[in-house]
C-alpha positions as CSV (number, residue, x, y, z in Angstrom):
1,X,-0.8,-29.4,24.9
2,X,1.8,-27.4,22.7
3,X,-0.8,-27.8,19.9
4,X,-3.4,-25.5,22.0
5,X,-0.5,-23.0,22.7
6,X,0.0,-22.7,18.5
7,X,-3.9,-22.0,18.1
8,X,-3.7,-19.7,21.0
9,X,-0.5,-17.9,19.5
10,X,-2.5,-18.3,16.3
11,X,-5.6,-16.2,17.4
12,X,-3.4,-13.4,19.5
13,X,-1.3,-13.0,16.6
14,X,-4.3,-12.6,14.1
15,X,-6.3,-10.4,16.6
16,X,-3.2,-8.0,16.5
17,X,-2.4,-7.8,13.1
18,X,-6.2,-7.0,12.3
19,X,-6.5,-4.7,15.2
20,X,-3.0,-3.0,14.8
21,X,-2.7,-3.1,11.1
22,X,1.1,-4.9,11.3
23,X,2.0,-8.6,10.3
24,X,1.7,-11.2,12.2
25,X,5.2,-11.2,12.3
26,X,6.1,-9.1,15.1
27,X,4.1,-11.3,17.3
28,X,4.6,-14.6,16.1
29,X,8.0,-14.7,16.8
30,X,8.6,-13.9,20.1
31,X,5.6,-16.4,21.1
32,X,7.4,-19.1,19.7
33,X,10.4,-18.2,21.0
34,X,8.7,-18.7,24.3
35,X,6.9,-21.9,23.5
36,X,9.3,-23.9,22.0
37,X,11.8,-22.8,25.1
38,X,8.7,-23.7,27.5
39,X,8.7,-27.2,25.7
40,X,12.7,-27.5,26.2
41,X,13.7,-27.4,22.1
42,X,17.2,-27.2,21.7
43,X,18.1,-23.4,22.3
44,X,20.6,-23.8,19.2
45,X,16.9,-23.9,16.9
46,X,14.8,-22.1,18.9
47,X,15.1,-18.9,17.6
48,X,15.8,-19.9,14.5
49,X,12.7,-22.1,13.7
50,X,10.5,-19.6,15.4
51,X,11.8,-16.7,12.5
52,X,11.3,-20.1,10.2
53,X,7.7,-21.1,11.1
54,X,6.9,-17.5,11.4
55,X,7.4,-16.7,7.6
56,X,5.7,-19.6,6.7
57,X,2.6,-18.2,8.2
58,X,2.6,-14.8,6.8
59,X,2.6,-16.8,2.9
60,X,-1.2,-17.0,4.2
61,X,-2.1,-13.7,5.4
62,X,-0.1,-11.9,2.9
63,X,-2.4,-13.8,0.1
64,X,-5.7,-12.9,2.2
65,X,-4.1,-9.4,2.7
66,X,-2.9,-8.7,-0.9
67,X,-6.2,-9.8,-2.3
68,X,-8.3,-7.4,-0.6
69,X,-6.4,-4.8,-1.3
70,X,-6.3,-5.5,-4.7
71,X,-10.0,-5.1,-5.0
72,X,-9.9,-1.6,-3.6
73,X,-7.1,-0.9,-5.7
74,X,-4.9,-0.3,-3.2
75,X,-1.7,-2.5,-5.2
76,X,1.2,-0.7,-7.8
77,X,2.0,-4.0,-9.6
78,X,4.5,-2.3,-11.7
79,X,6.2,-1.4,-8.4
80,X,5.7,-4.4,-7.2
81,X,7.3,-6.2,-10.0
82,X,10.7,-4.6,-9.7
83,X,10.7,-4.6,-5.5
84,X,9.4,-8.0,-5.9
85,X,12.9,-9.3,-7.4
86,X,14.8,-7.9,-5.1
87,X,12.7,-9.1,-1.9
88,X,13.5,-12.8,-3.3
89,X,16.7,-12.3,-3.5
90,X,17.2,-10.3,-0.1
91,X,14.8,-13.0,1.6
92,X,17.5,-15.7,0.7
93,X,20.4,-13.9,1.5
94,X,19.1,-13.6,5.0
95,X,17.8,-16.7,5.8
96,X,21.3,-17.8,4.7
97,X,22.7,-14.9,7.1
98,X,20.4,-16.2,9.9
99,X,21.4,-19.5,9.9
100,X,25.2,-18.8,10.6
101,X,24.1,-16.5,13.7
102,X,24.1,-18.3,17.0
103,X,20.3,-18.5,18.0
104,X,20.9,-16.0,21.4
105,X,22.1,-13.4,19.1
106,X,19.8,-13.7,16.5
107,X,16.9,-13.8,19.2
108,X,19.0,-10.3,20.9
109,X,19.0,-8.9,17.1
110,X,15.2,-9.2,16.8
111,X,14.4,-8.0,20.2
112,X,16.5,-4.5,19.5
113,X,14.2,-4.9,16.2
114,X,11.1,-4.9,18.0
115,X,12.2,-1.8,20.5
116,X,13.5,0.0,17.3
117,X,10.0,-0.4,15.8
118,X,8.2,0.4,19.1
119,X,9.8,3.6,18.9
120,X,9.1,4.1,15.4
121,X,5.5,3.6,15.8
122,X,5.3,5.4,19.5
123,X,7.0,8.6,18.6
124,X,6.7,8.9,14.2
125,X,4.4,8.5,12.0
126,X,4.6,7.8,7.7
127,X,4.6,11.2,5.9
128,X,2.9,11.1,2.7
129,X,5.3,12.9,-0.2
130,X,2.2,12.8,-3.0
131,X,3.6,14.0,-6.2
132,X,7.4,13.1,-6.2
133,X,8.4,11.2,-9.2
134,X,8.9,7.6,-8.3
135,X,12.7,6.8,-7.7
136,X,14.6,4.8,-10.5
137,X,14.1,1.1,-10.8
138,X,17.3,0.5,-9.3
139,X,16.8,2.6,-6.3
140,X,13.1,0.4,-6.0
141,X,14.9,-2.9,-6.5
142,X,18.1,-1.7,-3.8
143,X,15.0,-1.1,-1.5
144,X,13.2,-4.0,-2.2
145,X,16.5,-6.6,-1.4
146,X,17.4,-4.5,2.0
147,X,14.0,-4.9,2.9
148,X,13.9,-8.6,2.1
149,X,16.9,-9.3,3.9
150,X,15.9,-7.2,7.1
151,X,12.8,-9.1,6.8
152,X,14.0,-12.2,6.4
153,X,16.2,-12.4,9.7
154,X,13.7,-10.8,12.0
155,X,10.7,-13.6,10.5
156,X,8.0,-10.4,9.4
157,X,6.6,-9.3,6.2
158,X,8.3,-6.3,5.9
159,X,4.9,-3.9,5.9
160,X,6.6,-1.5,8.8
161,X,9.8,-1.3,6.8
162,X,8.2,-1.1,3.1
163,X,5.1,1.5,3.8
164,X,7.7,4.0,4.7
165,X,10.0,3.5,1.8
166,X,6.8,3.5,-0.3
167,X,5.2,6.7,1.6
168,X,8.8,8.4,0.7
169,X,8.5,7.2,-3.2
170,X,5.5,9.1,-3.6
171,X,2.5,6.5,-2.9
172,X,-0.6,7.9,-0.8
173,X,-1.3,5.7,2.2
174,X,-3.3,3.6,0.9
175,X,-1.3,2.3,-2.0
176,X,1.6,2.3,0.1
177,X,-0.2,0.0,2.6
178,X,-1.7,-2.1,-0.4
179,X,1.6,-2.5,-1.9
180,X,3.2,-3.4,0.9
181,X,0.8,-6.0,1.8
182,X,1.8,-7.5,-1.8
183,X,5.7,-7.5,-1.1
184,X,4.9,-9.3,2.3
185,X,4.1,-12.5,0.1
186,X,7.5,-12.4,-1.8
187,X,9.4,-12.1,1.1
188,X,7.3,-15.1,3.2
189,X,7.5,-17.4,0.4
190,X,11.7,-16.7,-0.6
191,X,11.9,-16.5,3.6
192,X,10.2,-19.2,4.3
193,X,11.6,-21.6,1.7
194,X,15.2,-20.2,3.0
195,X,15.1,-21.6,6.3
196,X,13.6,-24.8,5.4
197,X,16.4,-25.3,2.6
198,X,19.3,-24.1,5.2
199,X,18.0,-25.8,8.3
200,X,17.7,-29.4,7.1
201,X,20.8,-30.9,8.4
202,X,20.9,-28.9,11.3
203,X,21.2,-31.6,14.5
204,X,18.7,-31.2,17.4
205,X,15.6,-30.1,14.8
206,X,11.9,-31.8,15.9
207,X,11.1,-34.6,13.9
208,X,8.1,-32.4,12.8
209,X,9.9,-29.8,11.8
210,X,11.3,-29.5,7.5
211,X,14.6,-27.7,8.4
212,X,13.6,-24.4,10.3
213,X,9.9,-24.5,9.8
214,X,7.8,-26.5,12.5
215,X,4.7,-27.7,10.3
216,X,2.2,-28.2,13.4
217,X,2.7,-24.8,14.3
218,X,2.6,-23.4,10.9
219,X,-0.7,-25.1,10.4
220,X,-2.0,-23.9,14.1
221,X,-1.0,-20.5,13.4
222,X,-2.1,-19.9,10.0
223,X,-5.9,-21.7,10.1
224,X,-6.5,-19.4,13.3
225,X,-4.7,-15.9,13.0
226,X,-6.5,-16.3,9.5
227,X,-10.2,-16.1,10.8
228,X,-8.8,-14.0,14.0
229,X,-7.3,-11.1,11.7
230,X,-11.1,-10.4,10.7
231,X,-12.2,-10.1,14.0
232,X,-8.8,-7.4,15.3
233,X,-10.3,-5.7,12.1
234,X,-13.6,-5.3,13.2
235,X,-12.6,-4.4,16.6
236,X,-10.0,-1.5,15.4
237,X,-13.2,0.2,13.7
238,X,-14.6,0.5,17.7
239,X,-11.5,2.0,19.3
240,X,-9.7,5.0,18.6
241,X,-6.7,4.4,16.3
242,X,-4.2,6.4,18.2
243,X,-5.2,4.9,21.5
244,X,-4.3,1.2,19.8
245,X,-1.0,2.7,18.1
246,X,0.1,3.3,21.3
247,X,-0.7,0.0,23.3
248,X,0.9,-1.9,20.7
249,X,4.0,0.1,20.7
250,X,4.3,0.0,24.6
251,X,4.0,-4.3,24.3
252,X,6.2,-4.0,20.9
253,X,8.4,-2.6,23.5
254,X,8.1,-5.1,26.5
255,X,8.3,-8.0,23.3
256,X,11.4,-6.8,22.4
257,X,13.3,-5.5,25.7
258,X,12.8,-9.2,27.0
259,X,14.0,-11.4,23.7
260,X,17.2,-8.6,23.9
261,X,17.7,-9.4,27.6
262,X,17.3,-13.2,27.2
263,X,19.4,-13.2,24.4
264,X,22.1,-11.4,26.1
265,X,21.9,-14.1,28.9
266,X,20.4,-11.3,31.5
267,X,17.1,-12.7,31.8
């Protein structure tokens, strides 16, 4: 039964980041939360392998994602080179900084995540600056490890944190957008690898799980938010965009007040 609760977690989460425009991310990990607590996983990996498994998944979309932007030339490679460094290293760092956090505050850190970016995306939007000179390749690579690290703890691929930085730099929207799609895949993969490398001798871990990544779920997940993502996509072109900014704020909101409430023991 948990198996149908991955594919169905697999095909909201794909149906939101196609319809919504965001990473899988934001979903995913909440869901999981819920599911593995529903199937009575120790609550010292819960969280945890939920941030774990959810990285995993966005190495997939990120490559779908990054490849058709690519083709609309939507991706600055030569700003993605030198962000792309410092996502690695940022993604490590805070997988490393995750696994020493005890899981109720680490799933209380990603719930005030969530409500911070439900308010980001209910009440202000990215600002194109078209023209500035781009910022030096320290200030890029700086940006590109406190993204990965940010990203890294709260299990997302860092498109809500990056299209701003990126939309501040100088990039129109739809490089900004592209590009960030690209740095999602750096971040999964250094995020993702992270939490498998730091979680394997961690007591109470599913015998299907490789340190903090639960491979049935990965696998659920992926396959299905995959071929879901298409159809959120084709169903954003039939409703009006500010209508759907808003819904997925107000349940960005709901996601996040609960995991902080849980996590603080109140609910």
């Amino acid at each position: 039964m948990i198996y149908l609760w991955f594919v169905i977690a697999g095909a909201f989460a794909g149906t939101c980041a196609g319809l919504f425009g965001v990473g899988g991310g934001l979903i995913i990990v909440p869901v999981l939360v819920w599911i593995f607590t529903a199937y009575h996983f120790s609550p010292d990996v819960v969280t945890h392998m939920a941030v774990g498994t959810s990285l995993a998944t966005i190495i997939i979309t990120s490559i779908s994602s990054m490849m058709a932007h690519n083709k609309r030339g939507g991706v600055r490679w030569d700003i993605w080179r030198v962000m792309g460094a410092g996502l690695v290293i940022g993604s490590l760092v805070g997988a490393a900084v995750a696994e020493k956090i005890d899981g109720q505050a680490l799933q209380a850190i990603i719930g005030i995540g969530a409500i911070l970016m439900a308010i980001k995306m209910l009440f202000f939007s990215n600002k194109e600056q078209l023209g500035k000179p781009l910022p030096s390749s320290g200030v890029q690579f700086g940006a590109g490890t406190g993204i990965g690290l940010a990203s890294s703890i709260f299990g997302i691929g860092g498109g809500s944190l990056t299209v701003p930085f990126l939309n501040w730099a100088g990039l129109s929207m739809k490089q900004s957008v592209g590009t960030a799609a690209a740095c999602g895949l750096p971040i999964a993969v250094a995020g993702a690898i992270g939490f498998a490398w730091f979680g394997q001798h961690v007591q109470n871990l599913p015998k299907e799980a490789i340190g903090f990544v639960h491979v049935p779920a990965f696998l659920c997940i992926s396959v299905v938010s995959f071929v879901m993502a298409k159809v959120g996509a084709k169903l954003a072109h039939q409703l009006p965009a500010a209508t759907l900014k808003r819904a997925f704020g107000v349940l960005l909101m709901f996601v996040g007040a609960q995991l902080t409430l849980s996590g603080l023991g109140i609910f």
